[in-house]
N, C-alpha and C positions, 0 to 999 in steps of 0.2 A: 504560589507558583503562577507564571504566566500563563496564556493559554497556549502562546506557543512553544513553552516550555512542558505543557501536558500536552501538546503533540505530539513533538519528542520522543520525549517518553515513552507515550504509548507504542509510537511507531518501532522502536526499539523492544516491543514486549514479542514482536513478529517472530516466531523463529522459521528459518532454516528452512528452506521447501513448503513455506506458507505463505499464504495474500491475506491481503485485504482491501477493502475499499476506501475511497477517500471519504464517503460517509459514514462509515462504519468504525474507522477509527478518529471522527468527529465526536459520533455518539461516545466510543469510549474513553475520550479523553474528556466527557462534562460537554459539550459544543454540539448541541445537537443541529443540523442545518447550516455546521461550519465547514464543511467539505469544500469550501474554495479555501479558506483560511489554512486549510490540512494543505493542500495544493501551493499554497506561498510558502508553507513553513519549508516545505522542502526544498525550495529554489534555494534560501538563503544556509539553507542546513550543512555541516560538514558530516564526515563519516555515521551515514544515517544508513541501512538496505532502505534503501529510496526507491529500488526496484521491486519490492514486493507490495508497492501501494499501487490498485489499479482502479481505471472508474467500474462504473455500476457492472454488474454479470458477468464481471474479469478479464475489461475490455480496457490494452495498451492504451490511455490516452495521450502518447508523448507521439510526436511525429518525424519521419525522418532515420536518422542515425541514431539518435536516441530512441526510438522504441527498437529500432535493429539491437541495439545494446541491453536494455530491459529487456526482449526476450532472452537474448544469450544468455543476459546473467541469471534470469529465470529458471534459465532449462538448465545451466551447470548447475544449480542447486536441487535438480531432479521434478520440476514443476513443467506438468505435462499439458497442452493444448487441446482443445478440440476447434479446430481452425484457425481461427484466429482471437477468441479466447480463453484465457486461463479454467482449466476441468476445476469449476468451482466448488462441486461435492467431493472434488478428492483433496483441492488444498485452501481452500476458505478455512482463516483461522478466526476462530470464536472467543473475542473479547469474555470475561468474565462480567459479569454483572457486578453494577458499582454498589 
């Protein structure tokens, strides 16, 4: 499998009202310290939740109309804020150990 095809993947393991980071599902797709690579997969990706990947401490890094959108899509899926990042003790989702 490629690597960007275990991004994918992984990013696809996200469910429903959970985050992650863009380093966090580097580590769990094998790519440890590939978190910009995690960051491209998604530019070229089709129906991915591409909104539940955020940078480090659950902070939008898209800018503009797309983080207006990333949050919305955020919060209709019940993912809740504490200013202006994502309440990472309540929806930080935890990769399984590979």
């Amino acid at each position: 499998m490629t690597p960007q095809a275990r991004i994918i993947a992984t990013i696809r393991k996200i469910p429903r009202g959970k985050v992650s980071t863009y380093g966090a599902v580097a580590r769990a797709a094998g790519l440890p310290r590939g978190a910009r690579m995690v960051a491209r997969s998604l530019h070229g990706a089709y129906d991915l939740p591409w909104q539940r990947v955020l940078g480090a401490g659950g902070e939008i890094k898209l800018r503009g109309d797309s983080a207006l959108e990333q949050r919305f899509r955020l919060q209709a899926e019940g993912v809740t804020f504490r200013g202006r990042k994502v309440d990472m003790k309540r929806h930080e989702f935890k990769f399984k150990k590979r």
